[in-house]
TORZATOR-636972 format. One record per residue (C-alpha): x, y, z; residue number from 1. Coordinates in pm, whole numbers. Layout:
<site <X, Y, Z>, NUM>;
...
This chain:
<site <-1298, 594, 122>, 1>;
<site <-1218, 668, 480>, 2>;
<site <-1132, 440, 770>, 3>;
<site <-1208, 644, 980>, 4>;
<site <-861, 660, 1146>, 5>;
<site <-690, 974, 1089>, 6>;
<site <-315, 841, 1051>, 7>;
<site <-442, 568, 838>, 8>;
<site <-637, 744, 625>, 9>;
<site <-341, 990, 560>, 10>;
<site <-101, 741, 520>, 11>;
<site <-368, 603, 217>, 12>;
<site <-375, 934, 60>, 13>;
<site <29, 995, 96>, 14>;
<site <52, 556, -68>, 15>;
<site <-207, 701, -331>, 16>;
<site <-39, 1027, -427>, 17>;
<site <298, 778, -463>, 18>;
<site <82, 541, -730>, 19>;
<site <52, 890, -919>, 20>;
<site <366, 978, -906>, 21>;
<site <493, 681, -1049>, 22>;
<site <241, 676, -1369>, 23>;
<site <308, 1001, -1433>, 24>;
<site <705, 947, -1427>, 25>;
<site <615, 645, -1644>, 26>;
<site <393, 883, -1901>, 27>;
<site <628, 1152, -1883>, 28>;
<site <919, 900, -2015>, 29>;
<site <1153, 1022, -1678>, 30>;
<site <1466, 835, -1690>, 31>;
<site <1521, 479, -1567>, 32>;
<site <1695, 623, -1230>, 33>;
<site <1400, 787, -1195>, 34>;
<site <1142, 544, -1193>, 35>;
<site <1385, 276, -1000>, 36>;
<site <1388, 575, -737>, 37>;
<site <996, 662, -729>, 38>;
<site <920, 263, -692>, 39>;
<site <1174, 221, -398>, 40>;
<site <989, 479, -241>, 41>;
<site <692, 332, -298>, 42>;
<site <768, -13, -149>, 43>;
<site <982, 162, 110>, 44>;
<site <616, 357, 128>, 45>;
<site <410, 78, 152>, 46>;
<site <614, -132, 469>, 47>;
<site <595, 181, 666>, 48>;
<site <217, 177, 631>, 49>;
<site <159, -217, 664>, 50>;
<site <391, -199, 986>, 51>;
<site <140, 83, 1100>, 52>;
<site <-115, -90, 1085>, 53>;
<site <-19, -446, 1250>, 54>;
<site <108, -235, 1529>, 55>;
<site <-246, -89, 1538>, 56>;
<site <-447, -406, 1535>, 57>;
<site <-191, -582, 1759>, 58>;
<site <-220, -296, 2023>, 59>;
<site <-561, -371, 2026>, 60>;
<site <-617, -767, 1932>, 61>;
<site <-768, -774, 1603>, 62>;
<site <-860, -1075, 1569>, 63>;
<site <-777, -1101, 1207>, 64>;
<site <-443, -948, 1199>, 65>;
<site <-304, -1261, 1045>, 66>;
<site <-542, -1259, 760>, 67>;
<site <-412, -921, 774>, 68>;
<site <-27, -935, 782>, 69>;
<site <-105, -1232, 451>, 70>;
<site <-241, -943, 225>, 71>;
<site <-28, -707, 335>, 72>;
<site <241, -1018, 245>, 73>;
<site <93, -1076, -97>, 74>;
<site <110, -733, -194>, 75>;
<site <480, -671, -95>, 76>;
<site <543, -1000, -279>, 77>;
<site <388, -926, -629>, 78>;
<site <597, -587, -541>, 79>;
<site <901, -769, -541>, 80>;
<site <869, -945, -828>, 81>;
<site <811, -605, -1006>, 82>;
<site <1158, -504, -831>, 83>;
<site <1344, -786, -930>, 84>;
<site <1285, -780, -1298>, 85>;
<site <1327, -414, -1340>, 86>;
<site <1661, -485, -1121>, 87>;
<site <1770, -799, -1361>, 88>;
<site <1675, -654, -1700>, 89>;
<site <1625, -280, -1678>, 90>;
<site <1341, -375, -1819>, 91>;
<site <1060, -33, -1869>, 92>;
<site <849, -23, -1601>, 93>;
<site <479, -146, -1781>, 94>;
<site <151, 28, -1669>, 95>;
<site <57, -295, -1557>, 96>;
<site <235, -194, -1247>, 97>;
<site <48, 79, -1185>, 98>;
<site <-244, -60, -1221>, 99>;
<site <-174, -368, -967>, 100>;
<site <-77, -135, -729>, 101>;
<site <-374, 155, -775>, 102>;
<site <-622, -142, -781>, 103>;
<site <-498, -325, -516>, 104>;
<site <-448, -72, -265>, 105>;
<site <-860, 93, -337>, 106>;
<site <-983, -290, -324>, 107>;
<site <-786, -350, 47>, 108>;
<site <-923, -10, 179>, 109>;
<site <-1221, -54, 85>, 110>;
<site <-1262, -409, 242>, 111>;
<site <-963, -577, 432>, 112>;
<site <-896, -189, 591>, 113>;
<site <-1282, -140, 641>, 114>;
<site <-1288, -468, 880>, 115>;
<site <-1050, -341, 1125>, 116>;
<site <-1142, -5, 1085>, 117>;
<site <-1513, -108, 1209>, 118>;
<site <-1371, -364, 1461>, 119>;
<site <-1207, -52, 1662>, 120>;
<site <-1520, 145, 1630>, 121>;
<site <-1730, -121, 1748>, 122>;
<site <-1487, -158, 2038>, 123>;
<site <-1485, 216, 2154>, 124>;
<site <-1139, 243, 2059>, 125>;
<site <-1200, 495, 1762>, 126>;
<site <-1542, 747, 1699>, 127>;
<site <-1757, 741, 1415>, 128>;
């Protein structure tokens, strides 16, 4: 599931080890501190790597980095709302999160991350 990009695709490995680390804190029943902590880092995570790769496709006009910047946007935004109520009510963080996250971030790779991936390849920019 390579982009082809080396700091990409480690940064998509690093977000993907994070997802597992945060079911397996779920399944393991870690304390609430716990989880709050593994899901900061995981949104904390996640802008790192969106900001990454803007500054990627802006060095290099992309011409879709808006579409871009949205999903990135949507994702941070569902994340949010999985922030707030655990913030609010203390509520047990539900598999459901982990499974919007691992789901979304495979299905982005795999296409939204594919079409900028191939854009710089088809410019030079990056090797197959």
């Amino acid at each position: 599931m390579s982009v082809r990009i080396v700091e990409i695709d480690e940064q998509h490995k690093g977000w993907l080890e994070l997802v597992n680390y945060l079911y397996h804190s779920m399944r393991d029943g870690r304390s609430q501190e716990a989880l709050a902590l593994a899901l900061k880092e995981m949104v904390d995570y996640s802008n790192n790597h969106f900001a990454t790769e803007e500054r990627l496709m802006k060095k290099y006009h992309y011409p879709h980095l808006e579409l871009h910047r949205n999903e990135h946007e949507s994702f941070r935004a569902k994340v949010r709302g999985y922030v707030e109520n655990y913030n609010k009510e203390n509520m047990v963080l539900a598999m459901d999160v982990v499974q919007f996250m691992s789901t979304w971030i495979l299905n982005h790779i795999r296409t939204v991350d594919k079409g900028y991936s191939n854009y710089l390849i088809d410019k030079g920019i990056i090797r197959r």
